[in-house]
N, C-alpha and C positions, 0 to 999 in steps of 0.2 A: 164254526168250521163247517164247510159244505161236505157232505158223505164222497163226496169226488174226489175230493184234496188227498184224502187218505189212502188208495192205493199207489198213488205217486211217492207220498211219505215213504214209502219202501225202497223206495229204486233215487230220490235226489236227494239233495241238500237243500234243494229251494223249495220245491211242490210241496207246498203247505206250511214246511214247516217255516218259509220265510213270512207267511201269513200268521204263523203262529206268534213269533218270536216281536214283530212288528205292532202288534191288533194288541198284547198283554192284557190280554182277559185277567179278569180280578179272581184272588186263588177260592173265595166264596162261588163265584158263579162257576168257575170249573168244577169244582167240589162239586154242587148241588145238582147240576146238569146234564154234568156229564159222566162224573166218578162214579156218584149214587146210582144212578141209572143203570149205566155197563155193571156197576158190583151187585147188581139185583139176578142176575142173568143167570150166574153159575149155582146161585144158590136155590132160583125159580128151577132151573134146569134138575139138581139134586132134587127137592121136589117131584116133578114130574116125572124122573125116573125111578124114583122110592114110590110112587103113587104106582103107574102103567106098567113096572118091570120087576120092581120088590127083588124077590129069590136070585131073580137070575144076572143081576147086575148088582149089586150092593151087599148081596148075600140077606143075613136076617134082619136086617132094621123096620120096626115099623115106623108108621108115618110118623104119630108124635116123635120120638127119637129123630127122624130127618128134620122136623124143624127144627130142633134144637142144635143140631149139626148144621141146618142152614143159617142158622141166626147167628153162630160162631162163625163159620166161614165170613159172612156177611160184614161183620162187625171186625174182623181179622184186617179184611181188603180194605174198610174205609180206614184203619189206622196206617196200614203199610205204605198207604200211593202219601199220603204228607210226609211219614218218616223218610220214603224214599226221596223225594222232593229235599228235605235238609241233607241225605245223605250226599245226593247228587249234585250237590250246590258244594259240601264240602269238596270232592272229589276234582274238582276244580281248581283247587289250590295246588294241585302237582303241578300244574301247567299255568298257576299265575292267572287263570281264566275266570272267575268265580264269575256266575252268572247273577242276580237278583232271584230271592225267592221263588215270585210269583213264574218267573223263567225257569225255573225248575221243577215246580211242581207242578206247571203246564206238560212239563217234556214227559214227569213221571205218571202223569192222567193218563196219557197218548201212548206211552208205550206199553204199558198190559192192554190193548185191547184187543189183540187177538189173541191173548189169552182169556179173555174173557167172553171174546165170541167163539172159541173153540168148545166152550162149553154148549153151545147149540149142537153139538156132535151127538150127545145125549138123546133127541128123537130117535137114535138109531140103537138098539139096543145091542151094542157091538162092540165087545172088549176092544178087540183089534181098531175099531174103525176109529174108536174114542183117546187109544191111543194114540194112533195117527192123528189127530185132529190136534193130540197137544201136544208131540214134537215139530208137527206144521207151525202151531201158534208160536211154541218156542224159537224156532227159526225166524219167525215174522218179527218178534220184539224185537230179534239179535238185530235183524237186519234196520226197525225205527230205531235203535241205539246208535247203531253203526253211521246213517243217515243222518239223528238228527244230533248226532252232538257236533257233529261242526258247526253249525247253525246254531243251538244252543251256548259254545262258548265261544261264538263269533273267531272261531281260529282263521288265521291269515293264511296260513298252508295246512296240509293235512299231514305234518311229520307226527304231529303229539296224538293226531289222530286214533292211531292204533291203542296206544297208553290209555286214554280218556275213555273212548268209548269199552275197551276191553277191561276195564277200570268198574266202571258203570253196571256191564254184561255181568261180573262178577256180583256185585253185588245185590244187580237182581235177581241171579239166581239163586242164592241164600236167601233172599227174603222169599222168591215161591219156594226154596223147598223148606222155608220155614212154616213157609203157610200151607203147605201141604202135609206137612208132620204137623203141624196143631189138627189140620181137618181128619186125621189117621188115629192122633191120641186122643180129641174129641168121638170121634167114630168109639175108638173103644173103649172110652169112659160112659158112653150114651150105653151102648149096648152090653154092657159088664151089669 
């Protein structure tokens, strides 16, 4: 996928993702290329802000204790983007749509990445900023959800539209706030 495609992914149904849907990248090489990479991001990022900002951003953690909070977070995101991938493949069965695995677990690669690029917010050592950066990101998924499931379940019209994709929405945001209450209970299991 060219870095270009991706800010279109936000705003159509076709920009990218009809490159997406067409090209069926193998669920291996999206894994390894892609997942792995972007899921290195937020946990290099916890790092570098437990290393340059310690007290004042994370409170008392030292660094051993942040690896071991990154290696969970880490190891959290490469299980959640395949679970999601089966879940969003079931989810399609409301609407008769079901898509093929690897079509699904493409869609659920693609849509946490700006949650995982909002993790570069972290350079800035700013509660506020860092917040904004992951209600931004969160808005960014809503929107490749919203975007690519018609394109994902090849829908005809966009009535089931709202159903499917707010379907979807929901379900990703239980798996990040699940994954952000394991990074919280790990937090304070690390540091207890």
């Amino acid at each position: 996928m060219k870095p270009m495609m991706f800010p279109g992914m936000l705003f159509s149904h076709d920009e990218g993702w009809a490159w997406l849907m067409e090209t069926h990248p193998s669920v291996p090489k999206i894994y390894f290329l892609y997942v792995v990479p972007m899921s290195l991001i937020p946990p290099a990022m916890l790092l570098y802000a437990a290393h340059n900002y310690g007290d004042r951003m994370l409170g008392n953690i030292s660094l051993s204790e942040a690896w071991w909070l990154a290696g969970l977070f880490f190891v959290a995101e490469l299980v959640l983007v395949p679970a999601m991938g089966a879940v969003i493949q079931r989810i399609g069965d409301v609407a008769n749509a079901r898509p093929a695995y690897h079509d699904a677990f493409a869609f659920a690669a693609v849509v946490p990445t700006p949650l995982w690029l909002s993790a570069l917010a972290l350079f800035i050592p700013s509660l506020t900023i860092n917040a904004l950066a992951t209600v931004a990101a969160l808005f960014g998924a809503a929107a490749l959800i919203y975007e690519g499931t018609y394109r994902l379940f090849r829908l005809k019209e966009e009535g089931s539209l709202p159903l499917l994709s707010g379907s979807i929405l929901a379900a990703g945001l239980v798996a990040w706030a699940s994954l952000m209450g394991l990074a919280f209970v790990g937090w304070g299991w690390i540091i207890s």
